[in-house]
C-alpha positions as protocol buffer text, in pm:
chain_id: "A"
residue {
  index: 1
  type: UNK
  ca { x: 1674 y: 280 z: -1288 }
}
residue {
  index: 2
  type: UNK
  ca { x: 1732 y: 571 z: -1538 }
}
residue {
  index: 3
  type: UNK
  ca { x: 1615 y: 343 z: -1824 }
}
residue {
  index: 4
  type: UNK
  ca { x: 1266 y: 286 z: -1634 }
}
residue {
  index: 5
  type: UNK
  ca { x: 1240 y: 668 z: -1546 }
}
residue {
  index: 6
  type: UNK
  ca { x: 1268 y: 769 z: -1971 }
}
residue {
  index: 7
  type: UNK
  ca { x: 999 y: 539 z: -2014 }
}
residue {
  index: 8
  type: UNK
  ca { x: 724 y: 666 z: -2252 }
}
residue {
  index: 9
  type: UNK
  ca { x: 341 y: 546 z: -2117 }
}
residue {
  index: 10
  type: UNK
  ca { x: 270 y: 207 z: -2269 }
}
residue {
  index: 11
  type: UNK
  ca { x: 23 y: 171 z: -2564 }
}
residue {
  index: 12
  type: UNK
  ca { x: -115 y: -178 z: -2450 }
}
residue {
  index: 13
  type: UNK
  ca { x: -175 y: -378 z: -2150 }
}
residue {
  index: 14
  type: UNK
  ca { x: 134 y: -591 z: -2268 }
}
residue {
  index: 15
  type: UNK
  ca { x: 341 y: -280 z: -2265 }
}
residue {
  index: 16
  type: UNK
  ca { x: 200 y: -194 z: -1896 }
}
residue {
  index: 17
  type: UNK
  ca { x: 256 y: -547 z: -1766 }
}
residue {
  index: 18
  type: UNK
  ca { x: 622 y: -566 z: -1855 }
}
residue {
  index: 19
  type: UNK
  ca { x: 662 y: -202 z: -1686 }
}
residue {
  index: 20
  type: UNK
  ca { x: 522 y: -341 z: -1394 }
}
residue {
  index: 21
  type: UNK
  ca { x: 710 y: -656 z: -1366 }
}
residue {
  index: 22
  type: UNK
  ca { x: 1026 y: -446 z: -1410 }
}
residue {
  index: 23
  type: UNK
  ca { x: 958 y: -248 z: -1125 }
}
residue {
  index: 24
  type: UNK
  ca { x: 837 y: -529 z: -916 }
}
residue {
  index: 25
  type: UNK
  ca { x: 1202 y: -616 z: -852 }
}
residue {
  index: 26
  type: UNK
  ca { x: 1222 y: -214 z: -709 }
}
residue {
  index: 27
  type: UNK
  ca { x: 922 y: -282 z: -462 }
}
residue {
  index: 28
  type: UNK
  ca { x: 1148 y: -254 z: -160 }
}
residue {
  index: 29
  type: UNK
  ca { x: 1313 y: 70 z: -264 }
}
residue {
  index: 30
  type: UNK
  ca { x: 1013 y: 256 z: -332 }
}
residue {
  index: 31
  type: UNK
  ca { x: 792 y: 387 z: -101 }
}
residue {
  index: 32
  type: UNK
  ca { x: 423 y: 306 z: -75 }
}
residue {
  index: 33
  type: UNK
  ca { x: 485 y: 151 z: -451 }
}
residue {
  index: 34
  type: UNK
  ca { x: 125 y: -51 z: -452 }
}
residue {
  index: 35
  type: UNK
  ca { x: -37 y: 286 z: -358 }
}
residue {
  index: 36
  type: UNK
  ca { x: 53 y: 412 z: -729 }
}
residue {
  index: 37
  type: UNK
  ca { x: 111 y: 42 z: -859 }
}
residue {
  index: 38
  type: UNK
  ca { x: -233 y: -59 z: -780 }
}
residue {
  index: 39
  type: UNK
  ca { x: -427 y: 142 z: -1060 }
}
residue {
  index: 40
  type: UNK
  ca { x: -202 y: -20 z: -1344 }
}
residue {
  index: 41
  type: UNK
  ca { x: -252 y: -383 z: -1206 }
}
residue {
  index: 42
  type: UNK
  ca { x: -633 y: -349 z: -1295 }
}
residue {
  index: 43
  type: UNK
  ca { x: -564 y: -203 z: -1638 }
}
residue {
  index: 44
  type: UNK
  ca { x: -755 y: -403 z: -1910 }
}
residue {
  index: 45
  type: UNK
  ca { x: -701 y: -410 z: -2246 }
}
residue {
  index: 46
  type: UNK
  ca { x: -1026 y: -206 z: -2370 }
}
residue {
  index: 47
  type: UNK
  ca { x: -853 y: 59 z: -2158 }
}
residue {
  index: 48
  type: UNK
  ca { x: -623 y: 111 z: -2426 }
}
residue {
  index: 49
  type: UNK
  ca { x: -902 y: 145 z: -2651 }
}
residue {
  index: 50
  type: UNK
  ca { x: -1063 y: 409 z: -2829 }
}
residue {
  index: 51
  type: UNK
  ca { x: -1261 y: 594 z: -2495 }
}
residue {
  index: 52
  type: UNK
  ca { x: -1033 y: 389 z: -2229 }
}
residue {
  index: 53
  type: UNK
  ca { x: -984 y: 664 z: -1945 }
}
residue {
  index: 54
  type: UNK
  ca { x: -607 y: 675 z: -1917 }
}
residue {
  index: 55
  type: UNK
  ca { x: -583 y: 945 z: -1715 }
}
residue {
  index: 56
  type: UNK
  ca { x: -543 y: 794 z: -1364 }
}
residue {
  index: 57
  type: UNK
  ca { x: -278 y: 551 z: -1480 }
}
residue {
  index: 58
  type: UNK
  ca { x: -115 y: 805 z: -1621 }
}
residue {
  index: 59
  type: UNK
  ca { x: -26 y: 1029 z: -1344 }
}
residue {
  index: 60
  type: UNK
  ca { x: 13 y: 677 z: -1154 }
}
residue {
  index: 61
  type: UNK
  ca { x: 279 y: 582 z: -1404 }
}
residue {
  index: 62
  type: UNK
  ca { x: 447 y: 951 z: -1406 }
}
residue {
  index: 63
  type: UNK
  ca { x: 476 y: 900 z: -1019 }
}
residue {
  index: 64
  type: UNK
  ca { x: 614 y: 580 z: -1012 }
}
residue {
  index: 65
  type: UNK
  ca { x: 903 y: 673 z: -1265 }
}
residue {
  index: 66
  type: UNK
  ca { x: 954 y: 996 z: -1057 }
}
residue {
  index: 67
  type: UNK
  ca { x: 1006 y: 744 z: -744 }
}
residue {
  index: 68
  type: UNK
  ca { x: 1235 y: 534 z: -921 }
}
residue {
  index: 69
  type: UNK
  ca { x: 1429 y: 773 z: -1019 }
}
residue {
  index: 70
  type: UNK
  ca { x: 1458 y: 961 z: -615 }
}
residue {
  index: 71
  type: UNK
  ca { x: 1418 y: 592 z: -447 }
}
residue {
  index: 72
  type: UNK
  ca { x: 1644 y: 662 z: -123 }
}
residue {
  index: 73
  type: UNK
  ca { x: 1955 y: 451 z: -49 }
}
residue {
  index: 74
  type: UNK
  ca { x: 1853 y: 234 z: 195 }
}
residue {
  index: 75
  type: UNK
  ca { x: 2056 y: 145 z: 505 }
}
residue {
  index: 76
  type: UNK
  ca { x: 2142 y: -189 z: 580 }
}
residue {
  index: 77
  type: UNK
  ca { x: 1969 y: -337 z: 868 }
}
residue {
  index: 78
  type: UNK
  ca { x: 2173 y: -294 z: 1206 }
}
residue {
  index: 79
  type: UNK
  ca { x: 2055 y: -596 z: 1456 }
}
residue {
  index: 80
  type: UNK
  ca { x: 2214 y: -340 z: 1743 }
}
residue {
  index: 81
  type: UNK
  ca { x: 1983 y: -61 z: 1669 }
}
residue {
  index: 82
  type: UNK
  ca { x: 1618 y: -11 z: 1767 }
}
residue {
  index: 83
  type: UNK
  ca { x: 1361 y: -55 z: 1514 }
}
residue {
  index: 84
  type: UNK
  ca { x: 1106 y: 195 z: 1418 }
}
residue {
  index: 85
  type: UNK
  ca { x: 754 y: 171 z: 1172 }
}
residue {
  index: 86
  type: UNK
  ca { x: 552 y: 328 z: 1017 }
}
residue {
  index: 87
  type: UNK
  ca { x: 222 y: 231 z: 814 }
}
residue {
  index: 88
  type: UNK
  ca { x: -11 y: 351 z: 574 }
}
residue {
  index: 89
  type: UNK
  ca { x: -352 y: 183 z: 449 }
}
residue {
  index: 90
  type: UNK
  ca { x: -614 y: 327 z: 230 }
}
residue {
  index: 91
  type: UNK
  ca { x: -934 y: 193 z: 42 }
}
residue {
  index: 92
  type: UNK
  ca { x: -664 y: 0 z: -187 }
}
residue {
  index: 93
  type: UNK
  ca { x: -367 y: -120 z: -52 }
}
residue {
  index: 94
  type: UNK
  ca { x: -133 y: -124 z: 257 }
}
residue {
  index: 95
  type: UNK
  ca { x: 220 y: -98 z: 326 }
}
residue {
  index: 96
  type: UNK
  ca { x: 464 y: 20 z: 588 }
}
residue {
  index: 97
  type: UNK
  ca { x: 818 y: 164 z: 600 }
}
residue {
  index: 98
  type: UNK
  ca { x: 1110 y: -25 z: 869 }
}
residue {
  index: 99
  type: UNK
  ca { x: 1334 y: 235 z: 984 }
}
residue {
  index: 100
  type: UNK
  ca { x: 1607 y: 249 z: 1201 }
}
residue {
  index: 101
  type: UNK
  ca { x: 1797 y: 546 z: 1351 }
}
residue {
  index: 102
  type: UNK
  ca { x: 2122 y: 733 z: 1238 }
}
residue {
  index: 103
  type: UNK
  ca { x: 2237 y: 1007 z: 1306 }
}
residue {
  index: 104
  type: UNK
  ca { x: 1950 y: 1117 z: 1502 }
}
residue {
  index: 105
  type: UNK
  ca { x: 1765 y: 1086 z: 1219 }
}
residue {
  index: 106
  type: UNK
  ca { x: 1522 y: 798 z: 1120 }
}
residue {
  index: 107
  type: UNK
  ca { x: 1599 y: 594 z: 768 }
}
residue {
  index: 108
  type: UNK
  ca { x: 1419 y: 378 z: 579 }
}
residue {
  index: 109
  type: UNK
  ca { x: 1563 y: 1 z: 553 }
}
residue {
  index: 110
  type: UNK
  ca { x: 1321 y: -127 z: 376 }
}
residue {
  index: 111
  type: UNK
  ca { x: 1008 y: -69 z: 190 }
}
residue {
  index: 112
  type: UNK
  ca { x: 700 y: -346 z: 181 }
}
residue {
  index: 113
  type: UNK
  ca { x: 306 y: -347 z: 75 }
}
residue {
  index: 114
  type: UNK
  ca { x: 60 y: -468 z: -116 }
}
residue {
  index: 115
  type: UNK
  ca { x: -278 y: -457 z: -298 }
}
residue {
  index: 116
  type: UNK
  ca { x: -587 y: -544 z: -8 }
}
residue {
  index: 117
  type: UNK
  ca { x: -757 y: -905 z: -134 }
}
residue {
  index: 118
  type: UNK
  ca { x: -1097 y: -872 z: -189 }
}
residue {
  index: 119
  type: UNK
  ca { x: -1240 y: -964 z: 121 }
}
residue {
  index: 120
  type: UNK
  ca { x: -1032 y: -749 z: 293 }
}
residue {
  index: 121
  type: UNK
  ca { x: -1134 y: -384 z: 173 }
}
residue {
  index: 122
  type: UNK
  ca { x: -1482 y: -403 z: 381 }
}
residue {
  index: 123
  type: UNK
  ca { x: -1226 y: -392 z: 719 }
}
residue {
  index: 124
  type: UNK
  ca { x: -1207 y: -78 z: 907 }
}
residue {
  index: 125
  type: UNK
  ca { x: -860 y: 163 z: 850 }
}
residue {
  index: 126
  type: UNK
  ca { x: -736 y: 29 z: 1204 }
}
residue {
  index: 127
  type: UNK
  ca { x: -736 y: -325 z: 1095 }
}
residue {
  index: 128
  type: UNK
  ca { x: -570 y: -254 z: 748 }
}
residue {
  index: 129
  type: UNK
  ca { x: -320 y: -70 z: 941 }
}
residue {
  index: 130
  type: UNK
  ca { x: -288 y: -425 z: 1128 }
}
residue {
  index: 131
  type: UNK
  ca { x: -248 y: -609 z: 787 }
}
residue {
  index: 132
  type: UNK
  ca { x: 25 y: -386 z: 735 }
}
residue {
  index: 133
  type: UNK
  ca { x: 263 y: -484 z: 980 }
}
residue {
  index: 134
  type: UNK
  ca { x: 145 y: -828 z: 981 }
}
residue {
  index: 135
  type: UNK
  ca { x: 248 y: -826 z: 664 }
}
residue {
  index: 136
  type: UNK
  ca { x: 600 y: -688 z: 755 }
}
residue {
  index: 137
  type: UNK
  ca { x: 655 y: -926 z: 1037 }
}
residue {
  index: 138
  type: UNK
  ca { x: 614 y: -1151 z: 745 }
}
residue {
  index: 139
  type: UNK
  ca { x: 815 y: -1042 z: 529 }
}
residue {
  index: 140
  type: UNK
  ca { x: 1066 y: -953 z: 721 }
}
residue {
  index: 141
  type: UNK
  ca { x: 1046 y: -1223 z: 1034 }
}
residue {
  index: 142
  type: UNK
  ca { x: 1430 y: -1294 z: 1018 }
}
residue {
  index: 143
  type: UNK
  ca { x: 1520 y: -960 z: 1085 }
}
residue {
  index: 144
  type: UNK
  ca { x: 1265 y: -831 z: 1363 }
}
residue {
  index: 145
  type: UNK
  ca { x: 1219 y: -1235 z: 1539 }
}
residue {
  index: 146
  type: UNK
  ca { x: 1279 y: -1109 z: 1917 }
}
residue {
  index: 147
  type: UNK
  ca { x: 1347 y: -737 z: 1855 }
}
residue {
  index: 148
  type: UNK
  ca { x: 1118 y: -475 z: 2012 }
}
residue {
  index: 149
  type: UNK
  ca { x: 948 y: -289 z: 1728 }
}
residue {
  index: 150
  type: UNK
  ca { x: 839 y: 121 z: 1797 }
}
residue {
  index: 151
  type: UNK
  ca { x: 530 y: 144 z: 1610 }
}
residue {
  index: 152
  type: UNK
  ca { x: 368 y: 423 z: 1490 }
}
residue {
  index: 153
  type: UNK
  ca { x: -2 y: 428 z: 1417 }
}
residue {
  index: 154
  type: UNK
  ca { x: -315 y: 699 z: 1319 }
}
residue {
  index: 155
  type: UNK
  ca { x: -527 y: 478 z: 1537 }
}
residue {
  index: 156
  type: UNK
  ca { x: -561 y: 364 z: 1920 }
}
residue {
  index: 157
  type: UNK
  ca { x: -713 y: -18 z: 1770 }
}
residue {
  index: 158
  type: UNK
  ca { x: -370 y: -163 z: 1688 }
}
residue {
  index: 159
  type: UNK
  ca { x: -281 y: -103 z: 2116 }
}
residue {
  index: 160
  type: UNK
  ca { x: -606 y: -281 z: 2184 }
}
residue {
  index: 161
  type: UNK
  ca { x: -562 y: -555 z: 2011 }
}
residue {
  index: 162
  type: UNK
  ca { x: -203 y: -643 z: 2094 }
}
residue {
  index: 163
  type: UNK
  ca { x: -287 y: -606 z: 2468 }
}
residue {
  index: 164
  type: UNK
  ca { x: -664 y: -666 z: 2531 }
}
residue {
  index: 165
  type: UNK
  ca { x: -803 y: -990 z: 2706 }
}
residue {
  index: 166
  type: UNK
  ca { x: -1176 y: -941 z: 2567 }
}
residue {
  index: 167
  type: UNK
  ca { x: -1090 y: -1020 z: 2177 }
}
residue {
  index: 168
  type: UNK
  ca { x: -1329 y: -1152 z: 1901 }
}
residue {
  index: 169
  type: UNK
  ca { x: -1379 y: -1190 z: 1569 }
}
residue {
  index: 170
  type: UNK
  ca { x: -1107 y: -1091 z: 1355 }
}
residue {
  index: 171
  type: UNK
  ca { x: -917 y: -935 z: 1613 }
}
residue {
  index: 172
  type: UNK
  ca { x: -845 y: -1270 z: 1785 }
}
residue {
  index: 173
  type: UNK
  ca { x: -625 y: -1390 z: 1506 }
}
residue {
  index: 174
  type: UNK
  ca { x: -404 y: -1066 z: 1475 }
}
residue {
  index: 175
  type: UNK
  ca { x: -349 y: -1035 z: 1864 }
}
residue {
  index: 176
  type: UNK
  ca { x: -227 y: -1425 z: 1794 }
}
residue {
  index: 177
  type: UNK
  ca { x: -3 y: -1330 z: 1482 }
}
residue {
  index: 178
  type: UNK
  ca { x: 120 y: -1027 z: 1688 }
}
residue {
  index: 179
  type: UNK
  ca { x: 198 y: -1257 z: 2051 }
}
residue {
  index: 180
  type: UNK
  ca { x: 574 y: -1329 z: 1971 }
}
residue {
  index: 181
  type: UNK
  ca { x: 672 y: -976 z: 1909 }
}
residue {
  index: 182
  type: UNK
  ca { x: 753 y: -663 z: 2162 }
}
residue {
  index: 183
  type: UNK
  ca { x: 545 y: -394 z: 2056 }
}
residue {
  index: 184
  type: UNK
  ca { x: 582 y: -20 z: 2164 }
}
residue {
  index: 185
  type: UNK
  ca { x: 280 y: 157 z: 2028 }
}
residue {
  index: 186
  type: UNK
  ca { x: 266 y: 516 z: 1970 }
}
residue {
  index: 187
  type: UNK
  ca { x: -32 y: 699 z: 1799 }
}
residue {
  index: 188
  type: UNK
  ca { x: 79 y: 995 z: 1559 }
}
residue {
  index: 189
  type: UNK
  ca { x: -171 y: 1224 z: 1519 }
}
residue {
  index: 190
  type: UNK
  ca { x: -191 y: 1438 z: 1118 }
}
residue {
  index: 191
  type: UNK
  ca { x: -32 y: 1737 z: 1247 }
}
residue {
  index: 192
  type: UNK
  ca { x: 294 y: 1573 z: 1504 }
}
residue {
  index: 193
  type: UNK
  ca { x: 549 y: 1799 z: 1378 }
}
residue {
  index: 194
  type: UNK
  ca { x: 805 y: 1616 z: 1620 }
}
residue {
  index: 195
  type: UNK
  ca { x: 760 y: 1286 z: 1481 }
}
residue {
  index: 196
  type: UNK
  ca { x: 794 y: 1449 z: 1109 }
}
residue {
  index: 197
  type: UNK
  ca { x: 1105 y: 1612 z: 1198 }
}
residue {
  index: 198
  type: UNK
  ca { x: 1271 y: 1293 z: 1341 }
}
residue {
  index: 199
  type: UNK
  ca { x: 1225 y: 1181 z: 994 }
}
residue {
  index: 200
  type: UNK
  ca { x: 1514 y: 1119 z: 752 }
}
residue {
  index: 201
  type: UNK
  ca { x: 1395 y: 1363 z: 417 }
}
residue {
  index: 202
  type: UNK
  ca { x: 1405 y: 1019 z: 231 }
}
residue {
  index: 203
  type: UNK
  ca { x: 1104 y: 874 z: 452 }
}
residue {
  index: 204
  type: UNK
  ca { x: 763 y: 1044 z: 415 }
}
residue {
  index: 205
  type: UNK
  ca { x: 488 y: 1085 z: 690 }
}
residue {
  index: 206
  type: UNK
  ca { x: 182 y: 856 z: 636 }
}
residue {
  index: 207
  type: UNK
  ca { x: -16 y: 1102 z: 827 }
}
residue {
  index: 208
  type: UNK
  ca { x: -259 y: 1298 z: 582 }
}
residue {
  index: 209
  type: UNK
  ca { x: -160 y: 1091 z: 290 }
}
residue {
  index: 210
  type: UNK
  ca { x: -495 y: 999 z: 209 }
}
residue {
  index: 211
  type: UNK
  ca { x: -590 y: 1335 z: 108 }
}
residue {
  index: 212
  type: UNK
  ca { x: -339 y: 1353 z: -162 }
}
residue {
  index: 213
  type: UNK
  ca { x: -424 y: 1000 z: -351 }
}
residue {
  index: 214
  type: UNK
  ca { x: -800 y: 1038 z: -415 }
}
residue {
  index: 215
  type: UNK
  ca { x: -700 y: 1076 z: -820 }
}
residue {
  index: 216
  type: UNK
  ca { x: -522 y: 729 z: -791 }
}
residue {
  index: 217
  type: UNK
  ca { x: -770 y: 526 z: -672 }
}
residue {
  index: 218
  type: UNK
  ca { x: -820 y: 223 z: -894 }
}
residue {
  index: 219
  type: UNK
  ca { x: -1194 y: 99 z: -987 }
}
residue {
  index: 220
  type: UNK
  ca { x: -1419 y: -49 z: -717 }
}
residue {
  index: 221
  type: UNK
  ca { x: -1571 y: -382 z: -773 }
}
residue {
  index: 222
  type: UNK
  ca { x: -1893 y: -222 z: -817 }
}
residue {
  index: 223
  type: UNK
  ca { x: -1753 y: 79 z: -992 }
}
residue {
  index: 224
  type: UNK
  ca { x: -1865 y: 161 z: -1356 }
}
residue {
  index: 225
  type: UNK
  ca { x: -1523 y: 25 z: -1527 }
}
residue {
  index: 226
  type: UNK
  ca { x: -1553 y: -318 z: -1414 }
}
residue {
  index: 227
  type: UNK
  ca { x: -1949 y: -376 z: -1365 }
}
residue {
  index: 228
  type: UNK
  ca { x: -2146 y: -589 z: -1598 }
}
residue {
  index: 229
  type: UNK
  ca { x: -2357 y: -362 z: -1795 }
}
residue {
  index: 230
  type: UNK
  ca { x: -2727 y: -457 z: -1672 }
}
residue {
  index: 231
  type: UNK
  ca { x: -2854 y: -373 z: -2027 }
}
residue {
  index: 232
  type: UNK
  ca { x: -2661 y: -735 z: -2093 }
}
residue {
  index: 233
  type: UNK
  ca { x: -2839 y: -985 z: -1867 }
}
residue {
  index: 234
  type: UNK
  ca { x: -3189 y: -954 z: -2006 }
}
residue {
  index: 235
  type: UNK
  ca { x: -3260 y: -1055 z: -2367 }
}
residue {
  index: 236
  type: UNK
  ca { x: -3474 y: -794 z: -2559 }
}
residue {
  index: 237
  type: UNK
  ca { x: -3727 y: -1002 z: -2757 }
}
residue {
  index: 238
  type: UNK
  ca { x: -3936 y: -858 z: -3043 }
}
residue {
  index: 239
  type: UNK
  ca { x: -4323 y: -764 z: -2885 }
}
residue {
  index: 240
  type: UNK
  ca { x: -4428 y: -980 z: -3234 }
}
residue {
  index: 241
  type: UNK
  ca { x: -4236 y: -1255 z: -3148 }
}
residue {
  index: 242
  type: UNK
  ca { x: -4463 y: -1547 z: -3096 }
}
residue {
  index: 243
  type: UNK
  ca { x: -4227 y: -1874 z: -2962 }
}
C-alpha cells in the first residue's frame, strides 16, 4: 500500500489503467472506492493531451492514494453478531459499507460498489440505493444467507418496496431479489448525530456526502468530453461545387 500512496499522477491512459488495476485488488478496503475510481475509468487518451482537463482526475487520484494509505483494518465477519449497512448512491456509482458491532462501536467488514450501467443512471436515488444492497447481497450472499440485516437508508422507498403488496415496474423485481432476506429498515436523516456517533471513526456517514463530490463527477453521456462534435456529421461542400 505505501508503494501505491508515493505514486506520481500517470502521464498516459496506460499509466492510469495499471494504477487502477492495482487498486482494484484494494476495492474492499476502501471506502466508496468507485465514487473517486469512477472519473479515471472514463479517462481517454486525448485527455492526456495537450488541453486534456486533468484536473478532476487529479484530485480523484490524490484521494484515492490518501485512502489507501488510511484504509481501516477490517474486522473479520462474526456469524454471531448482528449485521448493520449502510449505502451511498449518487449520479455515478453506488456502494455500501457491512458493519458489524464491537465494542459498542460499529466497524466496517467489508467495503463493495460499483460504477451505475448505463441504463441505470435515469433511476431515482431510492432505487440506486436499492442497487446497492442488491449488489451486496450479491456479493456477499454466503455471509448474510438467513441473517437479519439493519439497514440504514436516506429514503422511505427501500421499506416500500421490501414490504408493499401493490408493486410494478422495476420495483417488482427488487422486492423479488430482496424476499429471502430479513430486513430491518431504518431511515437516517443528514443531520442523526446518534447514528454518526455509533460509528467506528474508520466508517464514514453517507448522509450529506453528495455535497462534497460535485468536483468528481465523471462526464455525462451527453456531456461536452464525450459528445460527437455536431460540426462533424454534416459535410461542408463548396457553394461552387457543381456534382
Amino acid at each position: 500500500m505505501a508503494a501505491i500512496a508515493e505514486l506520481p499522477f500517470p502521464k498516459s491512459k496506460k499509466g492510469m489503467q495499471a494504477f487502477v488495476g492495482a487498486l482494484n485488488y484494494y476495492n474492499r478496503f476502501i471506502q466508496n472506492m468507485a465514487v473517486y475510481g469512477a472519473v479515471l475509468y472514463q479517462l481517454k487518451y486525448d485527455d492526456f493531451g495537450q488541453g486534456g482537463d486533468l484536473t478532476a482526475a487529479k484530485v480523484a487520484f490524490a484521494e484515492l492514494k490518501k485512502r489507501v494509505a488510511d484504509a481501516p483494518i477490517l474486522r473479520h465477519f462474526d456469524a454471531a453478531r448482528e449485521v448493520h449497512v449502510m449505502f451511498f448512491a449518487n449520479e455515478w456509482e453506488l456502494s455500501s459499507t457491512l458493519l458489524q458491532p464491537h465494542e459498542e462501536k460499529l466497524h466496517p467488514v467489508r467495503f463493495c460498489g460499483r460504477v451505475l450501467k448505463e441504463n441505470e443512471l435515469g433511476y431515482h436515488p431510492a432505487e440506486k440505493e436499492v442497487l446497492a444492497l442488491l449488489h451486496l447481497l450479491k456479493t456477499c450472499h454466503t455471509l448474510l444467507a438467513g441473517k437479519t440485516l439493519n439497514l440504514y437508508t436516506r429514503f422511505s422507498t427501500l421499506e416500500w418496496v421490501y414490504q408493499s403488496k401493490s408493486l410494478y415496474g422495476r420495483a417488482v423485481s427488487f422486492a423479488v431479489l430482496q424476499s429471502p432476506y430479513d430486513l430491518k429498515i431504518k431511515r437516517v436523516r443528514k443531520h442523526d448525530v446518534d447514528f454518526a456517533q455509533l460509528l467506528q471513526a474508520t466508517a464514514t456517514p453517507h448522509i450529506g456526502l453528495d455535497e462534497s463530490l460535485t468536483h468528481l463527477a465523471p462526464p455525462s453521456k451527453n456531456s461536452a468530453t464525450v459528445r460527437l462534435d455536431p460540426e462533424l456529421l454534416y459535410a461542408h461542400v463548396p457553394r461552387a461545387f457543381a456534382g
